[in-house]
C-alpha positions, -999 to 999 in steps of 0.1 A, spaced: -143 -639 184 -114 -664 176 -81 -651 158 -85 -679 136 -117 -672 118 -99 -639 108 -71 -650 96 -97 -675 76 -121 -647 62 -87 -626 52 -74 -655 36 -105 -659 14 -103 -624 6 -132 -610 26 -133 -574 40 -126 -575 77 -144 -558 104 -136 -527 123 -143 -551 154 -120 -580 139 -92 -558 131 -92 -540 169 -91 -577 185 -64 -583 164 -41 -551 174 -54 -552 208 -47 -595 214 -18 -589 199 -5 -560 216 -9 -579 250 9 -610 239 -26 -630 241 -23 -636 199 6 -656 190 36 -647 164 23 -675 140 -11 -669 138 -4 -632 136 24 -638 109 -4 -661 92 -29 -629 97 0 -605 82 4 -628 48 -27 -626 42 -36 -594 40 2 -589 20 -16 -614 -5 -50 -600 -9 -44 -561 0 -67 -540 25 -97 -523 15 -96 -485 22 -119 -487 54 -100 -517 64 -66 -494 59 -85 -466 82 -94 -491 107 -57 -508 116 -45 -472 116 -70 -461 138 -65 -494 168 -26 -491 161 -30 -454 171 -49 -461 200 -27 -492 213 -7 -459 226 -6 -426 243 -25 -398 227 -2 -368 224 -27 -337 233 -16 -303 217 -49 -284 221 -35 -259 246 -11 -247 214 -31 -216 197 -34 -219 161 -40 -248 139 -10 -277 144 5 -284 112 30 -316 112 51 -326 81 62 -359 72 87 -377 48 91 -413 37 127 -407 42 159 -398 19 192 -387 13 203 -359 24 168 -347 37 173 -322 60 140 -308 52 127 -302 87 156 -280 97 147 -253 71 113 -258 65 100 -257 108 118 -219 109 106 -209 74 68 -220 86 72 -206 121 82 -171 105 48 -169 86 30 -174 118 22 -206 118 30 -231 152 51 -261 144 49 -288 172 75 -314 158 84 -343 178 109 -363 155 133 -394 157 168 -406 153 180 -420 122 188 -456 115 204 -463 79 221 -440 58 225 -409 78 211 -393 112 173 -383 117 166 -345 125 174 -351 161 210 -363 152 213 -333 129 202 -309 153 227 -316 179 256 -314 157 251 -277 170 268 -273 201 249 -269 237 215 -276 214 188 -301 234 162 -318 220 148 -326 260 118 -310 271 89 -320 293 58 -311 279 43 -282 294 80 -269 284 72 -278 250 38 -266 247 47 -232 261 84 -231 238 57 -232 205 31 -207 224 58 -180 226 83 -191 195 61 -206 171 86 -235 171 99 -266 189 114 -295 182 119 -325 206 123 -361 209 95 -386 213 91 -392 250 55 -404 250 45 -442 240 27 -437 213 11 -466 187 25 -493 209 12 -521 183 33 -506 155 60 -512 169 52 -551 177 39 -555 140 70 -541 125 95 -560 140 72 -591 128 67 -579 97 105 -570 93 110 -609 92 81 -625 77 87 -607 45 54 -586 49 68 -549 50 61 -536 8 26 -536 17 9 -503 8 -16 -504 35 3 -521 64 29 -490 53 5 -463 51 -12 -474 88 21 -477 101 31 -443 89 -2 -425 99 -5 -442 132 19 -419 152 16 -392 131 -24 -391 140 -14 -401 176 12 -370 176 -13 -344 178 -13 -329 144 -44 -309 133 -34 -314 97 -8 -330 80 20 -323 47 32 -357 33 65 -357 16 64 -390 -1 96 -399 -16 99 -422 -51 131 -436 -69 163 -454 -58 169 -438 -28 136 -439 -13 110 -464 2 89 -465 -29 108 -471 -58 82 -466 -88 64 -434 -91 30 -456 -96 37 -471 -64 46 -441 -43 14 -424 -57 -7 -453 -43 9 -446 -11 7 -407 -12 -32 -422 -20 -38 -441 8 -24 -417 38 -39 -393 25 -73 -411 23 -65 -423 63 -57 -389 72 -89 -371 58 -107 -403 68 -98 -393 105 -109 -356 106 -73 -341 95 -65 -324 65 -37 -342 47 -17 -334 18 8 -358 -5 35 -342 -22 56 -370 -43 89 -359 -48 122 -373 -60 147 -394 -44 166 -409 -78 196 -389 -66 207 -368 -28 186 -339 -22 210 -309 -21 243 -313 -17 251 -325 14 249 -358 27 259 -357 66 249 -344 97 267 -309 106 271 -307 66 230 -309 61 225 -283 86 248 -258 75 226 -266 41 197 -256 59 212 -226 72 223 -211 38 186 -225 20 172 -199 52 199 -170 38 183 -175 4 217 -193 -11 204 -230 -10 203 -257 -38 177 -248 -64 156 -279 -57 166 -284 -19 150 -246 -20 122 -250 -42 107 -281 -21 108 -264 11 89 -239 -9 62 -262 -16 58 -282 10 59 -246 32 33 -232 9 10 -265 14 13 -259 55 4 -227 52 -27 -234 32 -36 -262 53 -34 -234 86 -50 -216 68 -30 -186 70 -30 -184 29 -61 -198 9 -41 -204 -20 -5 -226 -31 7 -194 -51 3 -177 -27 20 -194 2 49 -195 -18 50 -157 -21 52 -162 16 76 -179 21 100 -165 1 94 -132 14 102 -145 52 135 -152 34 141 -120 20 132 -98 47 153 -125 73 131 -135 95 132 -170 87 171 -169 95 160 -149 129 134 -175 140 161 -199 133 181 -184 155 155 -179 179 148 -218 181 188 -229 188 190 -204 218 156 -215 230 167 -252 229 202 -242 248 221 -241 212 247 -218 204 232 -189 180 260 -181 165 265 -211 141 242 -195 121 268 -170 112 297 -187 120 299 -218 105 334 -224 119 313 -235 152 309 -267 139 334 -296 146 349 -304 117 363 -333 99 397 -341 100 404 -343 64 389 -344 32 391 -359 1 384 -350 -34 366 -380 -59 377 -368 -91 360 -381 -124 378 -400 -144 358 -387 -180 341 -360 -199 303 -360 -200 272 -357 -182 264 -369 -150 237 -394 -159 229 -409 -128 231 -405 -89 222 -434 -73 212 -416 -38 209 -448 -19 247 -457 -27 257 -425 -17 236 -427 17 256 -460 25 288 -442 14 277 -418 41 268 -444 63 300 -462 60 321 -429 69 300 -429 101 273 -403 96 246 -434 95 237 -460 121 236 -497 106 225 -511 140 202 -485 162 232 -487 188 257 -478 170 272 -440 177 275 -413 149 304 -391 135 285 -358 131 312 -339 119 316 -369 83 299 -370 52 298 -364 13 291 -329 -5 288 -336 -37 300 -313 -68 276 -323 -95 244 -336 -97 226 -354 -124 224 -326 -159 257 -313 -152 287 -312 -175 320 -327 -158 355 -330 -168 384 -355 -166 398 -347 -133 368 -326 -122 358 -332 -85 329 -351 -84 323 -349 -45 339 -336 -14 342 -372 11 349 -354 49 363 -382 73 378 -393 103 396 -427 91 420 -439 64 398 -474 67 366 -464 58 375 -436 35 384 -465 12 352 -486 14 333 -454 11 351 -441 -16 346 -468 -42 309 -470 -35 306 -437 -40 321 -436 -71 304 -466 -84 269 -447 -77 279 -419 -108 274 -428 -144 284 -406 -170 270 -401 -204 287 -387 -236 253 -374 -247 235 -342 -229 211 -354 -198 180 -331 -186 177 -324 -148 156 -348 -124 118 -338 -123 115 -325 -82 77 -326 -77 57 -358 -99 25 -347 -83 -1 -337 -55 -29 -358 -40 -52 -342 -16 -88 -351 -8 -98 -339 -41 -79 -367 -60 -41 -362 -79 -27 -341 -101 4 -353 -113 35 -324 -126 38 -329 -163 
């Protein structure tokens, strides 16, 4: 087999072998496949697209270049949730204790963040003593007894990936559904999951910008992850403007915290509730949506979501008390308040400007070595619908420096438009596709 009939067959638009496509990740992988003929290889399937075996097929020899994460000594069925990636998405810091209440195990291994603001790991060590360490018999046996743990990624998994992005990152190959969707579903197969919630993300802030084009990717993980014996679900959600109100890494947790008390934003709180309700129907401990979101909320009500919450921090060394005591938390040293300069509606969001606002203040990392501010970022004071005033705060910028308080601060103001003429809410949730096809939200 020679790299360069395969980069031939692709080019000519022929569907590539299960064979061809493992020589290719494996060659490649080892450094025996050159960064030409593999860039040549990447173009062409950019060009002509991947057929949905051929999608299954990458994911499965990416997922294999790498350890294999085993969590069959975990009792219950392994539920993992993912997300394209937002602002302001602090989703996994409410949603693990709200799932773990209900009964459910929730083995999460996550990331750091690199761009607009920290990745749950960041987040979660904003509170003070909290680790994100553990070897993995402490792991296993920290989601045996709590339901719930949440640690950093020790393990090598879906080695190729990681050689393919970085040469994808520079040959202008990344907006690929498939070679996104593999890439994706890769390490979340390889982490162990025995099923699988997909929060995929669509509008300005997000990965997918079109709604068509975030519903072909919802489509094609979902196919790889059913295709691979797991039960996956995609939720599309919006991304148009910041989810919640805060933007920032102590500030997103403390978000969390109050969603748990039952006093979060209305759609910060209504998509944990679905995406909680569709883990709980995937572990099967509810055999119908409806029904896991009755479920969910009552772990709110009753507090035991707010408990387990406080059962994780003290189980990863955190200090408990946050949770009541929000005072806990390192704090900026000042804040300032963007006013609007007009009457109206707030028209328009545009999330990704306020993540690099964010970013700029220090809660993001531009470069993966750069070092985070946990204690900075923006709370905003309207969102897109509401009515605002001349000389009405539009958001709340905590920082730490006079510098980039005025970058940040013209960006952020620049991401706002106002109408004169009344503007209707953002649509949340545009639709569901699971193995029985999609059904989009009217």
């Amino acid at each position: 087999m020679r790299i360069y009939d395969i980069i031939k067959k692709k080019r000519d638009n022929r569907e590539l072998t299960k064979e061809e496509i493992y020589y290719f990740v494996e060659k490649y992988s080892k450094d025996e496949i050159p960064d030409y003929q593999a860039s040549a290889l990447l173009m062409a399937i950019y060009i002509n697209k991947m057929t949905e075996k051929e999608t299954i097929y990458l994911t499965e020899a990416m997922m294999k270049s790498g350890d294999m994460i085993d969590l069959s000594n975990i009792n219950g069925i392994k539920v993992d949730k993912h997300s394209t990636g937002g602002v302001g998405d602090k989703t996994t810091i409410a949603l693990a204790p709200l799932v773990a209440a209900c009964g459910v195990p929730v083995a999460k291994m996550s990331g750091r963040g690199l761009g607009h603001t920290g990745g749950t790991l960041d987040k979660l060590e904003s509170i003070e003593g909290f680790s994100i360490n553990m070897s993995g018999d402490e792991f296993i046996d920290s989601v045996n007894k709590h339901k719930i743990a949440v640690c950093g990624q020790s393990a090598e998994v879906a080695v190729a990936d990681k050689k393919l992005y970085s040469l994808r990152d520079v040959t202008a190959t990344v907006d690929n559904i498939s070679l996104i969707a593999s890439s994706v579903m890769c390490k979340k197969l390889a982490s162990g999951a025995d099923a699988i919630v997909l929060d995929v993300k669509t509008g300005e802030g997000a990965f997918m910008k079109t709604i068509d084009d975030s519903f072909e990717l919802a489509k094609s993980m979902v196919e790889i992850g059913n295709g691979m014996g797991r039960d996956t679900i995609g939720v599309v959600t919006d991304m148009s403007e910041p989810l919640g109100f805060a933007v920032g890494n102590s500030l997103e947790v403390i978000e969390a915290i109050e969603t748990l008390k039952g006093n979060g934003p209305e759609d910060f709180a209504k998509l944990c509730e679905t995406l909680g309700a569709y883990m709980l129907l995937l572990a099967k401990v509810v055999y119908s949506f409806d029904k896991g979101v009755v479920k969910i909320r009552e772990v709110i009500k009753s507090g035991a979501a707010i408990d387990k919450l406080k059962e994780f921090i003290e189980n990863q060394g955190g200090n408990k008390d946050v949770v009541d005591d929000y005072s806990l938390f390192k704090k900026s040293d000042y804040i300032y308040e963007l006013r609007s300069d007009q009457n109206g509606y707030i028209e328009k969001i545009e999330a990704e400007e306020v993540g690099v606002s964010a970013m700029i203040l220090g809660a993001g990392r531009e470069t993966k070595n750069d070092a985070l501010d946990l204690t900075v970022g923006i709370i905003l004071n309207k969102k897109v619908g509401d009515r605002v005033s001349d000389g009405e705060v539009l958001a709340y910028i905590h920082y730490n420096n006079d510098q980039k308080l005025e970058v940040a601060k013209k960006r952020l103001k620049n991401s706002y438009s106002i109408s004169s003429n009344k503007v209707d809410k953002n649509k949340l949730i545009y639709g569901i596709v699971s193995k029985d096809g999609v059904i989009k939200v009217d």
